[in-house]
VEXDREN-2710 file (C-alpha; in Angstrom, 1 decimal):
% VEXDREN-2710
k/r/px/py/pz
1/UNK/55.5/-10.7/-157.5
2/UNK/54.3/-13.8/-158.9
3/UNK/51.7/-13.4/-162.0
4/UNK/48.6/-15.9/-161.9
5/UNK/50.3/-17.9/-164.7
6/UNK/52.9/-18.6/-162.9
7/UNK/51.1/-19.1/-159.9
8/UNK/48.3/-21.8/-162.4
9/UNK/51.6/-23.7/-163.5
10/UNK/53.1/-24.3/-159.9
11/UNK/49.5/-25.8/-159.3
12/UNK/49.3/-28.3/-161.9
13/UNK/53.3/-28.8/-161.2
14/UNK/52.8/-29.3/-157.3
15/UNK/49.8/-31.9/-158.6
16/UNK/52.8/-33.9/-160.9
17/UNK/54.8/-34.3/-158.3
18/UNK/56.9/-37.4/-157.0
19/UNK/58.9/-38.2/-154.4
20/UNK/61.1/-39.7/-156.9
21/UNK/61.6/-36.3/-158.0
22/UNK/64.5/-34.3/-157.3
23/UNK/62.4/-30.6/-155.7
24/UNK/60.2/-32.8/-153.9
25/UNK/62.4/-35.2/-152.4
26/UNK/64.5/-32.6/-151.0
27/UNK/62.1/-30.8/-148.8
28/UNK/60.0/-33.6/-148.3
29/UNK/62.6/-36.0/-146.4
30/UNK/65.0/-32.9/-144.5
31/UNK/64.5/-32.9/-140.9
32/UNK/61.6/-35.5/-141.7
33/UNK/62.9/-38.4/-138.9
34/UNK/60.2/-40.7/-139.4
35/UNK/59.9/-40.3/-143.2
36/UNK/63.7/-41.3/-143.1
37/UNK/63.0/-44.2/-140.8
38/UNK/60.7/-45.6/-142.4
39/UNK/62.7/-45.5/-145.6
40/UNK/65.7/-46.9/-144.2
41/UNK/63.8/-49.6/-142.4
42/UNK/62.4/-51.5/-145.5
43/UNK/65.6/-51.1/-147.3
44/UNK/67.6/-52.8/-144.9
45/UNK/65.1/-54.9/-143.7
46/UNK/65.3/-53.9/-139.8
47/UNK/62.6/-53.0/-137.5
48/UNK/65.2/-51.9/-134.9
49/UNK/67.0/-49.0/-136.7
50/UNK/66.3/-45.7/-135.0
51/UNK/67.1/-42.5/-136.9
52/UNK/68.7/-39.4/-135.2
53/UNK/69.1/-36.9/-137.7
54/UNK/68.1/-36.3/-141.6
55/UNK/68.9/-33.4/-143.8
56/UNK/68.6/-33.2/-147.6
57/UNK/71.8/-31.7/-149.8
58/UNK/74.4/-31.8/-147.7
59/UNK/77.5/-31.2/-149.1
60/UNK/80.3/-33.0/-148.5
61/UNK/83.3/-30.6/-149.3
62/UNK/86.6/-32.1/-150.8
63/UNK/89.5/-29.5/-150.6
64/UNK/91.8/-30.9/-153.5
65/UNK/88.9/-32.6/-155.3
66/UNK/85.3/-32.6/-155.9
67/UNK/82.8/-32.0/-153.7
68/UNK/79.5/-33.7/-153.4
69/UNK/75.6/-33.2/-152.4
70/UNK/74.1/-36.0/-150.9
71/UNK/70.6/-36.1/-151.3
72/UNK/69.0/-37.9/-148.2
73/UNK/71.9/-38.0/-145.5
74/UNK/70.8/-39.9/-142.4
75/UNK/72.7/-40.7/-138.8
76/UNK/71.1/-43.7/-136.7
77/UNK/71.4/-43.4/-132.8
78/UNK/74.4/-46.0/-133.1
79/UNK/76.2/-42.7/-135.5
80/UNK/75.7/-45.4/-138.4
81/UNK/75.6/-43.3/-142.0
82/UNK/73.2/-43.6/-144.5
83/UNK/73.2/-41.7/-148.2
84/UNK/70.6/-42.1/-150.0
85/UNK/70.3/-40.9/-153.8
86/UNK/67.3/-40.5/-155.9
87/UNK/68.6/-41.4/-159.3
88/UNK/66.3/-41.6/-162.6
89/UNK/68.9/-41.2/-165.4
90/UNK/71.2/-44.5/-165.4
91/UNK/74.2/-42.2/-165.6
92/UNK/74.0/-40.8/-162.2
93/UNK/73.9/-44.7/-160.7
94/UNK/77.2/-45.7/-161.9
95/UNK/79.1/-48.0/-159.5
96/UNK/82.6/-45.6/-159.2
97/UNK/79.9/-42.7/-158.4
98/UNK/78.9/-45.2/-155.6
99/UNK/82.4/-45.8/-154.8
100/UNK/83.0/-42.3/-154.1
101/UNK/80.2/-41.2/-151.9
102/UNK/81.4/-44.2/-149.6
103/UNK/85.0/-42.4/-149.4
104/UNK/83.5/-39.2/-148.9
105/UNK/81.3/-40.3/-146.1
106/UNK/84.1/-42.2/-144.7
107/UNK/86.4/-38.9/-144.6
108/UNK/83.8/-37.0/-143.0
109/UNK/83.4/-39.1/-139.7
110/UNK/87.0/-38.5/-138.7
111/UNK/88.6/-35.6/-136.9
112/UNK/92.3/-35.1/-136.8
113/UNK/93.9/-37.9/-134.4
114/UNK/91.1/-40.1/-134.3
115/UNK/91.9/-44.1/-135.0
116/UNK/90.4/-45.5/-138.0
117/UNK/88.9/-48.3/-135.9
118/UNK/86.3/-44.8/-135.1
119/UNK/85.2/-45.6/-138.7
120/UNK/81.1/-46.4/-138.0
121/UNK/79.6/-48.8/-140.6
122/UNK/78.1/-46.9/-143.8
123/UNK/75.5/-46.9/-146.3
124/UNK/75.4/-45.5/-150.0
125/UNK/71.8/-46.8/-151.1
126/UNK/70.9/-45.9/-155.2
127/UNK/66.9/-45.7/-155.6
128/UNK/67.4/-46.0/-159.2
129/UNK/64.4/-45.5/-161.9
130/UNK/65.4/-48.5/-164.5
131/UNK/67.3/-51.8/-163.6
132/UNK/70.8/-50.2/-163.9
133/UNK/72.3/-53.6/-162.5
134/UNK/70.7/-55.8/-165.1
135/UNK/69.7/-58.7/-162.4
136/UNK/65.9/-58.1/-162.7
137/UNK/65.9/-58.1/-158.9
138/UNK/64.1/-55.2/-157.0
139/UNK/67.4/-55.2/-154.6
140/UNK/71.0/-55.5/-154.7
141/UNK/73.7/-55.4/-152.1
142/UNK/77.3/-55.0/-152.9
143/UNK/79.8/-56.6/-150.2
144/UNK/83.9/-56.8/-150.4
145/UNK/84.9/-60.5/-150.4
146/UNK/88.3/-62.1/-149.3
147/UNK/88.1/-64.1/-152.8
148/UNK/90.5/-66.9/-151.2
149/UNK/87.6/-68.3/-148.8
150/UNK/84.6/-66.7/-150.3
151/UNK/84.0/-65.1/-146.8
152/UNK/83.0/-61.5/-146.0
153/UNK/85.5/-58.3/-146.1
154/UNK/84.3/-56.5/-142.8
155/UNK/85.1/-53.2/-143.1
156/UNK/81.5/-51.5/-142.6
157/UNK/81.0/-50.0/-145.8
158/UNK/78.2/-50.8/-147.9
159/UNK/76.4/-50.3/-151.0
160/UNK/73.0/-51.1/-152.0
161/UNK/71.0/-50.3/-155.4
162/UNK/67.3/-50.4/-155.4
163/UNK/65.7/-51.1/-158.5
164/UNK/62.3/-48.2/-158.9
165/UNK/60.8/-49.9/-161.9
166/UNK/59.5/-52.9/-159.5
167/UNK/56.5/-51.6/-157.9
168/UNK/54.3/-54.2/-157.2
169/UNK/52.5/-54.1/-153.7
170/UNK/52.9/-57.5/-152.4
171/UNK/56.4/-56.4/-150.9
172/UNK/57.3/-53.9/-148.4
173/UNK/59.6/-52.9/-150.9
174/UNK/57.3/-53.0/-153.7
175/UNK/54.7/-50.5/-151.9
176/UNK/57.4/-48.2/-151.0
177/UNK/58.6/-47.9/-154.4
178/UNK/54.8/-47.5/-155.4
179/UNK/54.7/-44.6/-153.1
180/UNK/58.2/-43.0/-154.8
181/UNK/56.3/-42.9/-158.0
182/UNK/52.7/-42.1/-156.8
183/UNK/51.2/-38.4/-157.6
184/UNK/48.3/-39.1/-155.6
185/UNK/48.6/-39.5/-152.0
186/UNK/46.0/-41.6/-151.8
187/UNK/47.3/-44.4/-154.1
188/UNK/50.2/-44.8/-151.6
189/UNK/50.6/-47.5/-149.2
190/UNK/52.7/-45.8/-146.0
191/UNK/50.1/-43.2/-143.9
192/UNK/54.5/-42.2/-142.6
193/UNK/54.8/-40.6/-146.4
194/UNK/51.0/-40.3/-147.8
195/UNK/49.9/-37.7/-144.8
196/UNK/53.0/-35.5/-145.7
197/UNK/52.4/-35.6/-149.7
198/UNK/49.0/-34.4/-148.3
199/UNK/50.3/-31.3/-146.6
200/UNK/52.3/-30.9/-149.6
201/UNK/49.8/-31.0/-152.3
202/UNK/46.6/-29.7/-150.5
203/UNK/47.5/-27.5/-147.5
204/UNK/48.1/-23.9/-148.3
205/UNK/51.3/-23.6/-145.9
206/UNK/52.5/-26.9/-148.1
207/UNK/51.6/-25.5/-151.6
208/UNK/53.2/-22.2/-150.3
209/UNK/56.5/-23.8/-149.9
210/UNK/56.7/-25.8/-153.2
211/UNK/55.8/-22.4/-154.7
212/UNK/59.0/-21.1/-153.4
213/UNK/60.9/-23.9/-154.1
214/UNK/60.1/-22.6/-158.0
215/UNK/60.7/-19.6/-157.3
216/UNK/64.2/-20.4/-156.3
217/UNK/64.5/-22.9/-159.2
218/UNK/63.6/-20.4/-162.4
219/UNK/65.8/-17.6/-160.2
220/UNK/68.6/-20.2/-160.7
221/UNK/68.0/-20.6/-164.2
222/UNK/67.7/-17.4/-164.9
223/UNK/71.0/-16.5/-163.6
224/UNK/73.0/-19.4/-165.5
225/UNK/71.1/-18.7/-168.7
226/UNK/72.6/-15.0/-168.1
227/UNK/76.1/-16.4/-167.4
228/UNK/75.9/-18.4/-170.7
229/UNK/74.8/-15.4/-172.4
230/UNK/77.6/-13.0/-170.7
231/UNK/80.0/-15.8/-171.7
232/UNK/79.1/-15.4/-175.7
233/UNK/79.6/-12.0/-175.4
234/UNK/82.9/-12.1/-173.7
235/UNK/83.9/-14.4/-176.6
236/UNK/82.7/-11.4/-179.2
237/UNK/84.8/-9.0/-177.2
238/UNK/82.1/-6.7/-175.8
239/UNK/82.7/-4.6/-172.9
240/UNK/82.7/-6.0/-169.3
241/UNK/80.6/-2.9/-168.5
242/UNK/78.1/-3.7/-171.6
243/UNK/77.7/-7.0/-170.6
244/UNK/76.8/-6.4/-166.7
245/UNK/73.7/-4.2/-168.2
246/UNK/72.6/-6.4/-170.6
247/UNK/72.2/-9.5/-168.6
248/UNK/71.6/-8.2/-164.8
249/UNK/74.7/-9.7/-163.7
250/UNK/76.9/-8.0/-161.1
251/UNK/80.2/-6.4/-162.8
252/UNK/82.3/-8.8/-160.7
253/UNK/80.5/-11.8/-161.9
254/UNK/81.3/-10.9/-165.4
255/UNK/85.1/-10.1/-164.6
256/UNK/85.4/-13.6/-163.0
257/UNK/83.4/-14.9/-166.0
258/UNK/86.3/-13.3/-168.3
259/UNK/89.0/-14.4/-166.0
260/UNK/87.9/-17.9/-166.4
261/UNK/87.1/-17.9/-169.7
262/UNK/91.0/-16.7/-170.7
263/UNK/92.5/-19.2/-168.2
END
């Protein structure tokens, strides 16, 4: 059961919130077509795209490498793919990063026998805190080139960095980035994203979910600061048995804690 403190500091956090951050953006935009739309839409600078589908954290599974979670994952009615990632620290913008959410996107449109002319055209699109590219441009879109020609390498991939820290409202661009870093719903400029920050913020079904979106976040940390703690004491040599009491975790999570630890 959650005490009032808690419950006073998932207030005043719900009240902080952006859809630049991480919590928010990933139940505000899954299943949210229009949010998505809309989005994608001033980005591209198309009035035509149509979204069919949108979920948040979808992980891309590599067998003999590393998976990913893509934040914003998008189909349009033509089965175009979009991944969009909310990144504030420079570090998680870096162009090979980029590289290999396109390759990963790519492998997961294909099924066993199907031609690689079945390859749709796809998207990876940085919303990105600070100017990681340097240009002092609020947009920047990353094509192959045939360098002998200086003419366009068509293979439908894509790559597009938008730069947050421009947020001037004379753009379409500029006011959506305004609304990414807004806390108030009612300093936005799109009614698409302002009305749902309102359920968000004020509503009690909307303040209700963010709650449990905490919940699920200090449950998390509680459980890695436990397997950091469980580690230490495997390291002093004290009892799988010992440690499984002292930290809540399940016996078998401390053997495979061991198991790794001595590989």
């Amino acid at each position: 059961m959650k005490n009032e403190s808690q419950h006073q500091d998932d207030l005043q956090r719900i009240k902080s919130l952006r859809l630049i951050d991480d919590e928010f953006m990933t139940v505000f935009f899954d299943n949210y077509i229009e949010g998505a739309e809309l989005l994608l839409k001033i980005i591209l600078n198309r009035n035509d795209l149509k979204v069919s589908e949108v979920r948040t954290q979808k992980q891309m599974k590599n067998l003999q490498g590393r998976d990913v979670w893509l934040d914003i994952y998008a189909s349009d009615l033509d089965g175009v793919k979009y991944d969009v990632e909310i990144q504030r620290a420079d570090s998680g913008a870096h162009q090979k990063r980029a590289r290999y959410h396109s390759s990963m996107v790519d492998a997961d449109m294909l099924k066993p026998g199907d031609s690689f002319t079945d390859l749709r055209e796809n998207y990876v699109i940085f919303i990105t805190e600070n100017d990681v590219l340097g240009l002092e441009e609020p947009i920047y879109h990353i094509e192959r080139t045939i360098k002998e020609g200086n003419v366009n390498f068509d293979d439908g991939e894509h790559i597009i960095y938008v730069n947050g820290s421009i947020r001037t409202k004379d753009t379409a661009l500029g006011k959506l980035m305004n609304d990414f870093y807004s806390t108030d719903a009612d300093d936005m400029c799109y009614e698409e994203l302002s009305g749902r920050v309102k359920d968000y913020k004020k509503s009690a079904e909307g303040v209700e979910r963010m709650g449990s979106v905490f919940d699920e976040i200090r449950e998390e940390t509680r459980y890695e600061n436990s397997c950091e703690i469980a580690l230490k004491m495997i390291g002093m040599g004290i009892s799988t048995e010992q440690i499984a009491e002292a930290t809540n975790l399940p016996i078998e999570k401390v053997i495979e804690l061991a198991a790794e630890k001595s590989a």
